[in-house]
C-alpha positions in Angstrom: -154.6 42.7 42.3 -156.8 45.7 42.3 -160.7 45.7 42.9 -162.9 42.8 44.4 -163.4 39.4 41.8 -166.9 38.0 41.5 -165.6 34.6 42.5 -165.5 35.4 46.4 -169.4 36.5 45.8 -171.9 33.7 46.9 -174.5 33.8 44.5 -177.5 35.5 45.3 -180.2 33.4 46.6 -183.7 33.4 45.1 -186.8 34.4 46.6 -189.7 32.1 46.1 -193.2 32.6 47.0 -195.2 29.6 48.2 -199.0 30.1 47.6 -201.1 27.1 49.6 -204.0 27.4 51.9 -203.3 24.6 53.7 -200.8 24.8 56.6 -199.1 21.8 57.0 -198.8 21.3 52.9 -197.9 24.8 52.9 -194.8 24.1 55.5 -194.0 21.0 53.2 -193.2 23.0 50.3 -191.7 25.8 52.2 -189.6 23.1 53.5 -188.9 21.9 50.0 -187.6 25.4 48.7 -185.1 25.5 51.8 -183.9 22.7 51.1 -183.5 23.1 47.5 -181.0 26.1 48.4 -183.4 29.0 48.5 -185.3 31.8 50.3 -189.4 30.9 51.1 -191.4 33.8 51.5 -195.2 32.5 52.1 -198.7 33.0 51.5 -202.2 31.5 52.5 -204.7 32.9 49.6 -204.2 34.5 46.3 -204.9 38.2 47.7 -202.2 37.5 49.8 -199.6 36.5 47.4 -200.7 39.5 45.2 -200.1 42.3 48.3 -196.7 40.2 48.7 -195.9 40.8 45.1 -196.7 44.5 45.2 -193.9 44.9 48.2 -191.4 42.7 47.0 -189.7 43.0 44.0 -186.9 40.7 44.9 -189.9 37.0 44.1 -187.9 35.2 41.1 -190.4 32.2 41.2 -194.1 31.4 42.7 -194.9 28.5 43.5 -198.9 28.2 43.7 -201.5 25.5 44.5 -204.5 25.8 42.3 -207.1 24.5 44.4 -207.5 28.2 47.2 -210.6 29.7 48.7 -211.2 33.1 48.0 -212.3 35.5 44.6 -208.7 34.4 43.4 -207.7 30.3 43.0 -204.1 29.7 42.0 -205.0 29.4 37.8 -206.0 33.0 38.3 -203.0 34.1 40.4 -200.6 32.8 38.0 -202.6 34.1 35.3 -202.3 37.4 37.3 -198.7 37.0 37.6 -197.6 36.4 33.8 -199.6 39.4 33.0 -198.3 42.3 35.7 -194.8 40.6 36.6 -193.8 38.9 33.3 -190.1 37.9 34.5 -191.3 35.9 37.2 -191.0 32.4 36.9 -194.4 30.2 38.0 -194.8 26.7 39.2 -198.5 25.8 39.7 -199.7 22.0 41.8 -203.1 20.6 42.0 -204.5 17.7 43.4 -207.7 18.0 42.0 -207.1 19.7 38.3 -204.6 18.9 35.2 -205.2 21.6 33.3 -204.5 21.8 29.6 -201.2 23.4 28.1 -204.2 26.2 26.6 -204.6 26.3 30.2 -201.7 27.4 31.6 -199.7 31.0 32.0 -197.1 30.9 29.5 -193.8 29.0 30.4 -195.5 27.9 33.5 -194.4 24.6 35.0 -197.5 22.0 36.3 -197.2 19.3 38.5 -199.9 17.0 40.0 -200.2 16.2 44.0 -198.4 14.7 45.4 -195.6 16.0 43.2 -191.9 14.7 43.7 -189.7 16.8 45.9 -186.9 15.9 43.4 -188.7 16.6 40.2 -190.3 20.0 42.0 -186.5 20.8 43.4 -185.4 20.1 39.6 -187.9 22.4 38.1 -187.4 24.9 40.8 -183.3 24.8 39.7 -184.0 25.0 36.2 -186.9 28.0 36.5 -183.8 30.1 38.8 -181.8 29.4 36.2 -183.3 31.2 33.6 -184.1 34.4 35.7 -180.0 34.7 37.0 -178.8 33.6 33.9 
């Protein structure tokens, strides 16, 4: 045989960004997106995740809490995101808010604190999905 076959080739792994501005909830999901397979890249505030954005273009998913200090909460960010990097993929958690489908960035997935690690993982699978294939 001749040439290299595409079934040697791991996949590639997906980049996702976690958005939480609280540390140890922040590890906790980081945690949850290592385990789930793929590659966490993290941020504390909304300005944050946006610089992150801006520098990597490699982010298939972000994962955002909506509850942040700062100009930006996490509603915003994702709003942000479905506008300036459509093909990303966005998973947005509150503890405090439900918002309404109206609400929420187009093909956005919600979930309420304290989520499931298996539904979350699920979503996550099912959101990679649809960028790599």
């Amino acid at each position: 045989m001749t040439g290299k076959t595409d079934v040697c080739t791991p996949p590639a792994t997906a980049i996702i960004l976690v958005v939480e501005d609280e540390p140890i909830i922040r590890l906790a999901a980081v945690d949850l997106v290592e385990e789930a397979g793929y590659i966490a890249v993290e941020a504390s505030n909304a300005a944050e995740a946006v610089r992150i954005l801006e520098t990597r273009p490699d982010i298939r998913v972000v994962f955002t809490d909506i509850d942040m200090p700062g100009s930006m909460d996490g509603m915003k960010l994702a709003l942000c995101v479905r506008d300036r990097w459509p093909p990303i993929k966005l998973i947005v958690v509150s503890g405090h808010h439900t918002p309404g489908a109206a609400d929420m960035p187009e093909g956005a997935v919600f979930f309420s604190k304290p989520y499931s690690e298996s539904a979350l993982t699920a979503a996550l699978k099912q959101l990679v999905g649809e960028v790599s294939g």
